[in-house]
Structures are given as C-alpha cells and as structure tokens.
C-alpha positions as CSV (number, residue, x, y, z in Angstrom):
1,X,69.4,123.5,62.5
2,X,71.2,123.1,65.5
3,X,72.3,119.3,66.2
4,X,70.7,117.6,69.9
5,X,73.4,117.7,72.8
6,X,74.1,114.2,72.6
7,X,75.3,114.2,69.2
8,X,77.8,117.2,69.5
9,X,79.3,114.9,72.2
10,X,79.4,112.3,70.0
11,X,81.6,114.2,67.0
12,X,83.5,116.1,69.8
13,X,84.8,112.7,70.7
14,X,85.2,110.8,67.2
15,X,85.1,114.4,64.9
16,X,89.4,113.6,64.9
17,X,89.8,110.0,64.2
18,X,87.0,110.5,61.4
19,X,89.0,113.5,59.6
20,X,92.2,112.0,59.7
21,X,90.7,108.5,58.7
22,X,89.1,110.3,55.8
23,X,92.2,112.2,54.9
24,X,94.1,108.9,54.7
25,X,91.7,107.6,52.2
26,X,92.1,110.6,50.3
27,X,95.4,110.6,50.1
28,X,95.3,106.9,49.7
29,X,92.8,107.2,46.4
30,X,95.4,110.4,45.2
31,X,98.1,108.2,45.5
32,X,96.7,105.3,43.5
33,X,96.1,107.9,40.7
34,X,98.9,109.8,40.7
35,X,101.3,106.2,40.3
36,X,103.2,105.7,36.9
37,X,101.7,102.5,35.3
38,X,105.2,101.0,34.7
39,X,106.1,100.9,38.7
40,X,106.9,97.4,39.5
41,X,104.5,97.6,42.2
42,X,102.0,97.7,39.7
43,X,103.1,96.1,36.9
44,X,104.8,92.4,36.5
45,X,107.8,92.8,34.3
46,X,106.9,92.1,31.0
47,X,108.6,88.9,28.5
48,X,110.7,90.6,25.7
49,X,110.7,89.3,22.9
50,X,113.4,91.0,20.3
51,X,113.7,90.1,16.7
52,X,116.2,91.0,14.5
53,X,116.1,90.7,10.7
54,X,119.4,90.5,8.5
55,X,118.8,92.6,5.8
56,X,115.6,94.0,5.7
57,X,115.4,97.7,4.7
58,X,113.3,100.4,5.9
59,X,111.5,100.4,2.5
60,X,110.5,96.9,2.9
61,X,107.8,97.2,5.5
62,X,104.3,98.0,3.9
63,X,103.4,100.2,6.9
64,X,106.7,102.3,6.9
65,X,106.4,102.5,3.6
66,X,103.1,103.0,1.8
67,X,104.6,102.8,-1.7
68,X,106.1,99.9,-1.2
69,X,104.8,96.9,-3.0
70,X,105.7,93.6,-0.3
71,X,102.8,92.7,1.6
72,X,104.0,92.5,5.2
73,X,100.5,92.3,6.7
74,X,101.9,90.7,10.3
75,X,104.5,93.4,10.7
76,X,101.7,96.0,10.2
77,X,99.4,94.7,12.3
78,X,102.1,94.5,15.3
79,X,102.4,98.4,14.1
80,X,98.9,98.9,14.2
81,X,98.9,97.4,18.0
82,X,102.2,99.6,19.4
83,X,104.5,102.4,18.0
84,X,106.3,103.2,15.0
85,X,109.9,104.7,15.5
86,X,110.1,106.7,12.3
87,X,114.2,107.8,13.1
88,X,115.8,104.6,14.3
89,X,119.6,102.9,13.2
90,X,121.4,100.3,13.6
91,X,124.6,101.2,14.9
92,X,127.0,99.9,12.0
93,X,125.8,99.5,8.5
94,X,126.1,95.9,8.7
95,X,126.1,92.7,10.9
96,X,128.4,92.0,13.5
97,X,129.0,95.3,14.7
98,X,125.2,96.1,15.1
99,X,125.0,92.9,17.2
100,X,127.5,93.8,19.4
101,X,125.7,97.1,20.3
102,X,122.6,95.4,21.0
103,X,123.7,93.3,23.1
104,X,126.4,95.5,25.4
105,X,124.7,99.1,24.8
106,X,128.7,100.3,23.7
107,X,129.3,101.3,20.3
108,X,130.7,98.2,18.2
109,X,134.1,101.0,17.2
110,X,134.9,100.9,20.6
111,X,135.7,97.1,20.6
112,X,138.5,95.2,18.3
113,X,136.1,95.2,15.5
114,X,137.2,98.7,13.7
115,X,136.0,97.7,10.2
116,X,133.8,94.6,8.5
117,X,132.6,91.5,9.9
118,X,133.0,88.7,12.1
119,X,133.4,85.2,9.4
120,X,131.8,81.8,10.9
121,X,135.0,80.5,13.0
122,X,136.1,84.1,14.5
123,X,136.6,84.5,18.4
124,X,134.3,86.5,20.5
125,X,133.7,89.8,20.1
126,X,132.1,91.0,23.1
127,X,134.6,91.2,26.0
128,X,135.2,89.2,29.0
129,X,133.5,90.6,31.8
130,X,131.2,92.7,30.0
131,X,127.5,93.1,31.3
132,X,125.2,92.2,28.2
133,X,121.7,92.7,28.4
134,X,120.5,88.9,29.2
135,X,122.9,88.8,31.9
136,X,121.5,91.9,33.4
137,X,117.4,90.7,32.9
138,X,118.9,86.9,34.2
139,X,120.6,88.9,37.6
140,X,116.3,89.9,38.0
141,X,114.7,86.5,37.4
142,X,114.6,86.7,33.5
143,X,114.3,83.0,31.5
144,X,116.8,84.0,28.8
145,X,117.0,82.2,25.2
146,X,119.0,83.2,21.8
147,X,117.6,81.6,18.7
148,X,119.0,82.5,15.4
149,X,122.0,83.9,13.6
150,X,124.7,84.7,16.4
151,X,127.8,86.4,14.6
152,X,129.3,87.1,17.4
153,X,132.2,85.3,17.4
154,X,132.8,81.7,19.5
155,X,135.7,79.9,20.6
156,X,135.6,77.1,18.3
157,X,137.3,73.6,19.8
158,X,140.4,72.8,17.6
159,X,141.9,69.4,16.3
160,X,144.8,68.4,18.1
161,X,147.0,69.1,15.2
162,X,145.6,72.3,14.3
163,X,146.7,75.9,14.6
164,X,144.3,79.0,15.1
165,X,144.7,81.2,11.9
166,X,143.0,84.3,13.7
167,X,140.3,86.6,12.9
168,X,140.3,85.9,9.1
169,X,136.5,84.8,7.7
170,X,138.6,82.2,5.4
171,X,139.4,80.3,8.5
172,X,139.4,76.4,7.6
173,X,136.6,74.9,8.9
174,X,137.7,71.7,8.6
175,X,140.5,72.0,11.0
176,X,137.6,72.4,14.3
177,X,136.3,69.4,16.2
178,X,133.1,69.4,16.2
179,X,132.3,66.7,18.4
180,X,133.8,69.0,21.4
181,X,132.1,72.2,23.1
182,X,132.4,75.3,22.0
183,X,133.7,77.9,24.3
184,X,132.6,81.8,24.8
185,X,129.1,81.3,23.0
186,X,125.4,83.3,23.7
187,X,125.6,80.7,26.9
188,X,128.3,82.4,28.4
189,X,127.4,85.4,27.7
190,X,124.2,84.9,30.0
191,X,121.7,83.0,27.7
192,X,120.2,80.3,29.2
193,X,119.4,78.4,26.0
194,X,120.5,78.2,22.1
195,X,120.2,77.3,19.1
196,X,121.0,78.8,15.3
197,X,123.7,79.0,13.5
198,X,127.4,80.5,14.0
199,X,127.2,83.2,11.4
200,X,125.6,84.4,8.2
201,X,123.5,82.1,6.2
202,X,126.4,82.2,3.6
203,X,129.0,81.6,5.9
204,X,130.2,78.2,7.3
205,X,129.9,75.8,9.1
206,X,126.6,74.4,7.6
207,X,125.3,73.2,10.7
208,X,123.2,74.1,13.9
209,X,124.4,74.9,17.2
210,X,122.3,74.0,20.1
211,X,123.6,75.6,23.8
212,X,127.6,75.2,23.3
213,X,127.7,71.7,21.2
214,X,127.0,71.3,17.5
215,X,123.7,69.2,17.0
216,X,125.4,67.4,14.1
217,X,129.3,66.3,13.4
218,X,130.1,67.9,9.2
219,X,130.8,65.0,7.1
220,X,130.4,66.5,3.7
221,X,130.9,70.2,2.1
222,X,128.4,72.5,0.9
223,X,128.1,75.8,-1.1
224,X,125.8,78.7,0.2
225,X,127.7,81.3,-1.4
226,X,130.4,79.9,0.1
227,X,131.6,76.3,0.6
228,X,132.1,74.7,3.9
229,X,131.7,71.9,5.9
230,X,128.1,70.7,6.4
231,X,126.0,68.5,8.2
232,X,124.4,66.2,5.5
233,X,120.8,67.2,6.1
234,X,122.0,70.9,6.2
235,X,120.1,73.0,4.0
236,X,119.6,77.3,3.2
237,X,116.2,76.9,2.7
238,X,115.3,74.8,5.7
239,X,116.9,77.7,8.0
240,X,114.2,80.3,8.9
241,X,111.4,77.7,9.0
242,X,113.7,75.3,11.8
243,X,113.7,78.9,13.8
244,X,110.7,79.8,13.9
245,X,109.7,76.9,15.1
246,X,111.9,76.5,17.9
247,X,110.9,80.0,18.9
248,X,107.4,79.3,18.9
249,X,108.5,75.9,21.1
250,X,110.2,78.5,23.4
251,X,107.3,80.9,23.9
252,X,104.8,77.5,24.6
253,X,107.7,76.2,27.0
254,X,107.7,79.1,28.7
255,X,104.5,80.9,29.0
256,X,103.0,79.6,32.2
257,X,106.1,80.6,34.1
258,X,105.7,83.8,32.1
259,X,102.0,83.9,33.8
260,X,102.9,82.7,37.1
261,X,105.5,85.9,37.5
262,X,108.8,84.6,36.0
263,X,109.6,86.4,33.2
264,X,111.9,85.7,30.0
265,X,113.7,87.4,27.5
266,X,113.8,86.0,23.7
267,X,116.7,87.6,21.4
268,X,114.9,86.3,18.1
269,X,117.8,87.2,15.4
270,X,116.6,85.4,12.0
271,X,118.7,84.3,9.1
272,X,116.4,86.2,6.8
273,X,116.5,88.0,4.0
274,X,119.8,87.6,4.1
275,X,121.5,85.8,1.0
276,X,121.3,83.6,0.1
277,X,118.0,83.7,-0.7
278,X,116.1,80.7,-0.4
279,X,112.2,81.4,-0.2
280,X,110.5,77.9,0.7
281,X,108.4,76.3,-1.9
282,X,105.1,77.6,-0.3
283,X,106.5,81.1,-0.7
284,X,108.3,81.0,-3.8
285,X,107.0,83.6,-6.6
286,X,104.3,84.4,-4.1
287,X,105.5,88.2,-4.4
288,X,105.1,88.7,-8.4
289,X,108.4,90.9,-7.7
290,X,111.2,88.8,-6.7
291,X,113.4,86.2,-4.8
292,X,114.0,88.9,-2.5
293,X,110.2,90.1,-2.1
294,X,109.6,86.4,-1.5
295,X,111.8,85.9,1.4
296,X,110.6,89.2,2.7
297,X,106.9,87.9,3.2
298,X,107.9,84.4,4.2
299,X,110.2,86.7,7.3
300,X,106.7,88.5,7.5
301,X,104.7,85.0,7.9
302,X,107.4,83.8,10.5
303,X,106.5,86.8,12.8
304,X,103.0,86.2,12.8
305,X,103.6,82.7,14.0
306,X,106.0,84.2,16.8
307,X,102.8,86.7,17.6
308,X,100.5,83.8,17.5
309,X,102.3,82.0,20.2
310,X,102.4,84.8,22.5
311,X,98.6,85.1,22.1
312,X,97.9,81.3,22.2
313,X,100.0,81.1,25.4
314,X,97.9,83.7,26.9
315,X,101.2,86.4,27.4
316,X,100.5,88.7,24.3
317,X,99.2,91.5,27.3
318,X,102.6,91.1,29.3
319,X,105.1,91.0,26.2
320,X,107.2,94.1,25.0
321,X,107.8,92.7,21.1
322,X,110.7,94.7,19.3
323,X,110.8,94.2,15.6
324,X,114.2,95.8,13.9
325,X,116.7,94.9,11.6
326,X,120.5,94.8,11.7
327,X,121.1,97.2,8.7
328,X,119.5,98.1,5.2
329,X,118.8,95.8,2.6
330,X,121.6,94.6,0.4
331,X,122.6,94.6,-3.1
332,X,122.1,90.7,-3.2
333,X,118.4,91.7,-3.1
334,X,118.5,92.7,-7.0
335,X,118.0,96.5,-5.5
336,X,117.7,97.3,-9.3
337,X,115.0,95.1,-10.3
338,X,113.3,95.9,-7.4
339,X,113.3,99.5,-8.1
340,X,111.7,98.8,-12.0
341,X,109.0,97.1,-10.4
342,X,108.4,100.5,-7.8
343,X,109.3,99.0,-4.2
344,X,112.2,100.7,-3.1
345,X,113.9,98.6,-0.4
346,X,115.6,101.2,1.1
347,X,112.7,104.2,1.4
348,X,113.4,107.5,0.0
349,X,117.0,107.1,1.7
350,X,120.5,107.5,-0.1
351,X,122.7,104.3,-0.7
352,X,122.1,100.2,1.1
353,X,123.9,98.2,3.6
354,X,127.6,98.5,4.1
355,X,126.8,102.9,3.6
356,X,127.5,105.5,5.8
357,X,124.5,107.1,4.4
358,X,120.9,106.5,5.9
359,X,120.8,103.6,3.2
360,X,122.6,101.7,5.5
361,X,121.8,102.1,8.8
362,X,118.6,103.7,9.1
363,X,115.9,100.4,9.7
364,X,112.8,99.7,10.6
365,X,111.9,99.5,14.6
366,X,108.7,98.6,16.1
367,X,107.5,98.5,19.5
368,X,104.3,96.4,21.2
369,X,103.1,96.5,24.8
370,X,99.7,96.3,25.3
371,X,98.4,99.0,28.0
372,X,101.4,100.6,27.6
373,X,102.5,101.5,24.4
374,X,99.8,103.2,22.6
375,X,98.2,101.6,19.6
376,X,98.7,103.0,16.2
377,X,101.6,105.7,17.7
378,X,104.3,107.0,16.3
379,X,108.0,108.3,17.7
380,X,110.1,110.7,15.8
381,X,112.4,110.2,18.1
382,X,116.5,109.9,16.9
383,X,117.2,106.2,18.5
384,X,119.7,103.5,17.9
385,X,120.1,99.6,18.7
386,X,122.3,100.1,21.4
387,X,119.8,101.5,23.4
388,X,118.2,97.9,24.2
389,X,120.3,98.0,27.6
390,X,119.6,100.9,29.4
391,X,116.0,100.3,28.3
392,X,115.9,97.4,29.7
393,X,117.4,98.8,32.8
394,X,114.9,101.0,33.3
395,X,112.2,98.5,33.0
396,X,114.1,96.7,35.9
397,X,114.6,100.2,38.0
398,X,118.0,99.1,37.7
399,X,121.2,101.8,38.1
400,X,123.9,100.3,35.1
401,X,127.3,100.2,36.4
402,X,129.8,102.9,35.1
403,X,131.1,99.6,32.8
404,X,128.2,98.9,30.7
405,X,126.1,100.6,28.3
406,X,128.1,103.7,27.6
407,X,126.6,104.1,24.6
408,X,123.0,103.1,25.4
409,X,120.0,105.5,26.3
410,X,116.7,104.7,27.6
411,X,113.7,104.6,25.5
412,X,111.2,103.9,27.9
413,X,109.7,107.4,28.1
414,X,109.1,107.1,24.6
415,X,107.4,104.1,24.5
416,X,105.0,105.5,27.5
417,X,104.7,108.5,25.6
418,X,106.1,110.7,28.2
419,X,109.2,112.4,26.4
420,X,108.8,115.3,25.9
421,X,112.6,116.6,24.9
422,X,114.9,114.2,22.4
423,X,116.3,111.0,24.6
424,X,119.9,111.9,22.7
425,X,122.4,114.2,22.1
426,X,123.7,112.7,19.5
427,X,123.9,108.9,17.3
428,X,127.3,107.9,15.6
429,X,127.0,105.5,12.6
430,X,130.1,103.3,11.5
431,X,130.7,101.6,7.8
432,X,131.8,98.3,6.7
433,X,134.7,100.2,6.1
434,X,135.5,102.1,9.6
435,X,133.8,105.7,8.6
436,X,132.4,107.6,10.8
437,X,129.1,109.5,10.8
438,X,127.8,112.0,13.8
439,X,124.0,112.8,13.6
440,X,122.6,115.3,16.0
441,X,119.3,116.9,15.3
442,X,118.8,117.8,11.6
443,X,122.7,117.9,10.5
444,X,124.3,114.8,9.6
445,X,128.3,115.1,9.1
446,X,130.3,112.1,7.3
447,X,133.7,112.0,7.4
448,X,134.9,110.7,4.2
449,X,134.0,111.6,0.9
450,X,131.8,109.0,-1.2
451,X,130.0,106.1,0.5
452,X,132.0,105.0,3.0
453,X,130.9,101.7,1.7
454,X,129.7,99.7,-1.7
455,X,127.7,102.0,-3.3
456,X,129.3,104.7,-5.8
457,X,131.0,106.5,-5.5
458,X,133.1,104.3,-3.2
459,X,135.6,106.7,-1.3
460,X,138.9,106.0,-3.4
461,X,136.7,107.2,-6.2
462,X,135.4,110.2,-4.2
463,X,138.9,111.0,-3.6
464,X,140.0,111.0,-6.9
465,X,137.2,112.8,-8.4
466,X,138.2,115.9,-6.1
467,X,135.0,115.5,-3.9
468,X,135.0,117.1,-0.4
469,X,136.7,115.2,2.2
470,X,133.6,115.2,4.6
471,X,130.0,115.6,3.8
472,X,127.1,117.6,5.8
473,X,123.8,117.1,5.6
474,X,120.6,118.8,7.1
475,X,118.9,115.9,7.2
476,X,115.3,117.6,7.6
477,X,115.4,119.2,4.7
478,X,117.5,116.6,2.8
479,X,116.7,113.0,3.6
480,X,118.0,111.6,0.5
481,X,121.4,113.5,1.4
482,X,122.4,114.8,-2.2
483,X,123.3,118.0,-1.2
484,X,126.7,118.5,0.7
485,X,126.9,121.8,2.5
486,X,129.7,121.6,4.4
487,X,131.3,124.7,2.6
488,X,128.8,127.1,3.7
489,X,129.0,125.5,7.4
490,X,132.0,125.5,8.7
491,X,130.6,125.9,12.7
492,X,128.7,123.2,12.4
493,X,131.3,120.8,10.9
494,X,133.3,122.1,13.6
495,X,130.9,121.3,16.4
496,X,130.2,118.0,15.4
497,X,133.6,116.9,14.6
498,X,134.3,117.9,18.7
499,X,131.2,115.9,19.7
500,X,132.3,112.4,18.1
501,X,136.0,113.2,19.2
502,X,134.6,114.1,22.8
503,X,132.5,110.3,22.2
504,X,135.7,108.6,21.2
505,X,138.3,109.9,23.8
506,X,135.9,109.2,26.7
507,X,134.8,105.8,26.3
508,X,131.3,106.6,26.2
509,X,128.6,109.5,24.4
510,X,126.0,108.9,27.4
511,X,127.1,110.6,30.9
512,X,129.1,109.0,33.8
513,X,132.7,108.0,34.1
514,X,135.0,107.9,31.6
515,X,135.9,104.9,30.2
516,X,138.7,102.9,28.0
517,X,137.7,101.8,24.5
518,X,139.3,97.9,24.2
519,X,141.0,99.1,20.7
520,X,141.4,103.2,20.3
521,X,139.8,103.8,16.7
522,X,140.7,106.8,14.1
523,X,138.0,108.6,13.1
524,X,139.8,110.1,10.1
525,X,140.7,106.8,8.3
526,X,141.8,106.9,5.2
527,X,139.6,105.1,2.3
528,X,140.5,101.3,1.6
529,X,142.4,100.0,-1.4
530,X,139.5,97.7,-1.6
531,X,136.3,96.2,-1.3
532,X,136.6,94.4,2.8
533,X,134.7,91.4,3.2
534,X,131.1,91.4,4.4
535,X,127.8,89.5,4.7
C-alpha cells in the first residue's frame, strides 16, 4: 500500500538518523554478547584465597580418589562447586622449594636451593628484588595476608655475641634475639599481614610470628621431633586450630572492603598433616584408620570453616579458592598401615614425598569461582605451582616483566574452560636430592636411576644394582611408572634431555628474554652418599 505524501517526507528526513541509531544499538547489544566474562570492565577482581597443605597426597582426597577411605566431605564439596585439575605438581618433591615457585613463578633449581630444605633459622630464599605474586596483586589494590607455615627463609636478629652459622637446619636457636624484628620476612616480600610459624611444625623455634616480631620471647625448650626453644604455652597440637582461626578473622576483617571493590589476596599455607601429627582431641581416632587419617579430616574441617567465612561475609561469589598441597604424603604418615587398611595416600602413583616419581610431586589442585569456573568440571591439563603468577597476571591484564615468572604459565583459560591446546610445553620436577625430571605430554624422563629420593631403591642402590642411569616413562600408558623404556627410545630421551638443558641455560622454560639462574645447577648430579635432611 503506498504510504500518504506527508509521511515519505517524514522518513526522507529522519529514515538516516533512525538507521544509524538502530545500527548503533545493534552493535551495541552484539558487543555486550560477544565480551569475555573475565574483562575487568565487567567483572570486579576477585579475593584469592590459596591454601597449601604440607603433606597431603593426591590419594588423600575422597573426590580424587574414590577408593580412598578419609572422609574429606569439605574438600569435595569445594570440588563439586569448581574444577578438578587431574595432572597437577608441585614443583619439588618437597617443601621449601615448592614454596619458592609459588610465590616467584621461577623454578626453585634456579635459586641457591639446589637440593633439600630450608631449617627454621635459614636466610631468605627468594631474592632481593624479585617480583612475588602479593607484591604484583598489592601494585593493583590487593589487601595481602600470609597465614601459616612460611619456610622460606628470614633474617633472624642475632645476640650481640653471636655468629651466623649459615644455611645449616641445626642452627642454634638459642643464639637469636627474639625480642628484636626479624628482617626479610612474607612482609617484605609484599604481605601486608602475618602470622604462623618460621618453618615445619617439627622444626624450631616453637613460637608464632606475627608481621616481623615474634608474639612470644622462648624461655624454655621443647621437642616436636626436634628440640628447640619454645614459648611456654607453645604447643603441636594447638597449631592448625590457632590458623584457622586467624584466617577466618582475616576473611571477616576484610570482606566489606572485599564487597566495596578492594580486593585481597590470602596465601593460606597450613601446618598440616605434616609431622608431627597431632590430631586435636575432637578429632582423634575419628578416622578408624590412623593418626594420619585423623589429621587429614581435621585439615578437611579447617577448610570448611575457611569456606564458611567467605560465605558468611557475603564474598563466596567473588573469591577464586585454590586448594593444593606442597608435595605427596610422607612416610611419617605410617604409608604402610595405611595401605592394609585400603587408602592409598599417594593414588595409584609410584613412590611419596622427597621422589622424583609422581609419588612425590603430583598433588591434589582445586579451583572455585563461582560464574566462572564451572561446577563439577574437570582439567586434564599438565600444570604446576609455579603457575600462580602469571595467573594471577592475567586476572590483572597485567604484562610480567622479562624478571619474573619465567617459569610460570597462565591457567586462566583453563579455568574458563576456553583452552583448547595444552597451556605447556613442558613441567620439570626436582628431588629432595637435586634430580631432575622433564615431563612433556605422555613421556616422563628421570635422570637418575632409583628414586631420586627415600623410597627404594634409593639412587646409590640403583647404581650399584646396575640399573639404567635414566628412566623413561610413557606416562599414559604407565602411571605407576614400573616400566623403564629408555632402551627402546633413544629420540625421545634425546629430545627431552635438550628441552630441560635448553630450560636451564636460558633462565626460564616459558618464552621472553633470557635470563640468569642465581646459582647455575647440574642436571646430571651424581647420587648422594646419604640420606639429606628434609621435613
């Protein structure tokens, strides 16, 4: 029908404006659509909230392992809310080490730390200088608080008289003044608050630290595996429950800031299930297993409450939760009476803490965002601790300078489930020892012959029972790793060797410049004489 004369004059005159103004809202509405959730436009930054066990094994979770026989119902329901990472390690088969990479994104070999651990009086470990990831999140507006077992190393204030001894763990503790500061702590190092305890729960001093002064002066001695000095109301058992508590004080403390737009970032690294062992009363035989199983579920109980005060602060919606642990479970957990009773800490995975095999480094990682990370998901991704950092950069939209986080890789697409290709080339794992390990894909290659740790056989034993001097394994088809076939692959021992050369001799595995490792390490070490110290 044709349109009256005065309204063709009409859309002659506004027909323009109105198409463009409709093709702005178009675009507009396309635009909205089309945006990635995560864009900082869109989405505050969330709280992190990171906790670290000491000890716990991959086997000990009930929803990463379904024949396992410790109830860890808080752990999988924070599972049942987020991802699963079914492929994650700790960069060093024990303590120190692996804290170092979660905190600087480098690989712990690359620092002065070329075998064991740090003991409760050592200097720092992490460098001078060096960007760690609560320095980067405090740079963007981040609240940042450590709470927990540190073992990082501190510059402890000496008596007049006294002389420092050096990195040794038998340092004597009662040469330190411990009325004075203590230098080169988490709050240098860019935490706002803290409070825990210098080292391992076996390892003196007996006695919390809160920000860079110790809360209490030693005036008697203690034993917790060890003896050292101790404040006199200083007790094992007491340890997890005082954490836990100040981290649920935290998150209340902090949660209408957190609402309000300024974020903060909890490092959450408990003493537990480390030895030694000390389930509270309440928890005590609650297992029908062991000590061990005990202190499991009371570390289980601990995150719930840490859950709890996200949600009763109103920030559970806004909070990226990590739950990891440093390294595999240890021998002190009675692995062998365990086993008789069917929970196998350590999944279906060869050797415990201190191994170069998956025993020792490969853990338990879980990841919680609401509206982000999809409930009940799971990531076979190949991922390692030091990959908190360039996470975390990405989060921020954040560049990392050539200096920091060599070793770290972004896991962000994962947890948005948008990777669709692996996020690394390559992981290297480390032993108490100082082996090395390169995994890329489905081959695993060891270089050393037994364990490169405590298990049997040890690698002076490997060496004198004629076994191979490296090991391969093809890891898809042979998780357990007891079948070395190295002979029949000599390429890909080849390849792999170049790969963790090319790692070591650049200063990083990730791309960008080149960098200089603080202490150049060997990668073909020959096997100790003995046992080193660990914790």
């Amino acid at each position: 029908m044709r349109q009256p004369k005065k309204m063709r004059g009409i859309l002659k005159q506004w027909g323009p404006i109105l198409r463009d103004a409709v093709i702005a809202m178009v675009v507009a509405v396309v635009g909205c659509i089309g945006a990635a959730p995560s864009s900082a436009a869109e989405t505050p930054r969330p709280n992190i909230v990171y906790i670290l066990c000491d000890d716990l094994g991959y086997g000990d979770v009930k929803c990463m392992n379904p024949d396992g026989k410790i109830a860890t119902p808080h752990v999988d329901a924070l599972a049942a809310d987020g991802m699963i990472f079914t492929d994650a390690h700790s960069s060093s088969s024990v303590c120190s080490p692996t804290r170092y990479g979660i905190l600087t994104g480098r690989y712990n070999w690359r620092s002065r730390l070329q075998s064991g651990v740090l003991g409760g009086y050592s200097p720092p470990l992490i460098e001078p200088g060096r960007l760690t990831v609560p320095a980067l999140l405090k740079q963007h507006g981040y609240h940042t608080a450590c709470i927990g077992k540190w073992h990082l190393g501190m510059d402890m204030p000496l008596k007049a008289d006294a002389k420092r001894p050096g990195d040794a763990i038998a340092y004597t503790g009662w040469m330190i003044d411990y009325a004075k500061p203590i230098g080169r702590g988490p709050i240098a190092v860019g935490f706002d608050e803290y409070f825990g305890i210098s080292a391992s729960l076996d390892m003196d001093p007996f006695v919390f630290i809160e920000n860079d002064r110790f809360a209490k002066v030693p005036t008697v001695e203690k034993k917790f595996v060890r003896n050292g000095p101790a404040a006199d109301d200083f007790e094992a058992v007491d340890v997890l429950p005082r954490l836990t508590a100040r981290a649920v004080d935290y998150i209340g403390r902090r949660s209408a800031d957190a609402k309000s737009g300024k974020p903060f970032f909890l490092y959450l690294p408990f003493s537990a299930p480390h030895g030694p062992i000390v389930p509270t009363p309440q928890w005590a035989g609650r297992s029908g297993i062991n000590a061990y199983a005990d202190f499991v579920m009371q570390t289980d109980d601990s995150v719930g409450r840490v859950l709890k005060a996200l949600d009763d602060g109103g920030i559970t919606e806004n909070t990226l939760v990590i739950f990891t642990s440093d390294n595999g479970c240890s021998p002190v957990a009675n692995i062998p009476e365990l086993l008789a009773k069917g929970h196998n800490p350590n999944y279906l995975f060869r050797g415990h803490k201190a191994d170069i095999w998956d025993g020792g480094h490969h853990i338990p990682f879980i990841a919680r965002w609401p509206g982000h990370v999809k409930p009940s998901s799971r990531s076979n991704q190949l991922i390692c601790l030091t990959d908190l950092m360039a996470t975390v950069a990405d989060l921020l939209d954040q560049k990392l300078p050539p200096t920091a986080g060599e070793d770290s890789v972004s896991l962000l697409p994962a947890l948005l489930g948008k990777d669709k290709t692996p996020l690394r080339e390559a992981v290297v794992h480390h032993s108490i020892t100082g082996m090395f390990a390169i995994r890329q894909g489905q081959w695993k290659l060891e270089l050393c012959a037994g364990s490169g740790g405590w298990s049997d056989p040890k690698d002076p034993a490997a060496v004198r029972l004629g076994l191979p001097p490296v090991q391969l394994y093809d890891m898809a088809n042979d998780i357990g790793e007891k079948n070395n076939v190295q002979s029949a692959n000599p390429e890909i021992v080849q390849r792999l060797t170049k790969l963790l050369e090319k790692y070591v001799s650049e200063g990083r595995s990730t791309p960008g410049t080149p960098q200089k490792n603080t202490v150049e390490p060997n990668v073909w070490k020959k096997p100790p004489l003995k046992k080193p110290d660990g914790d």
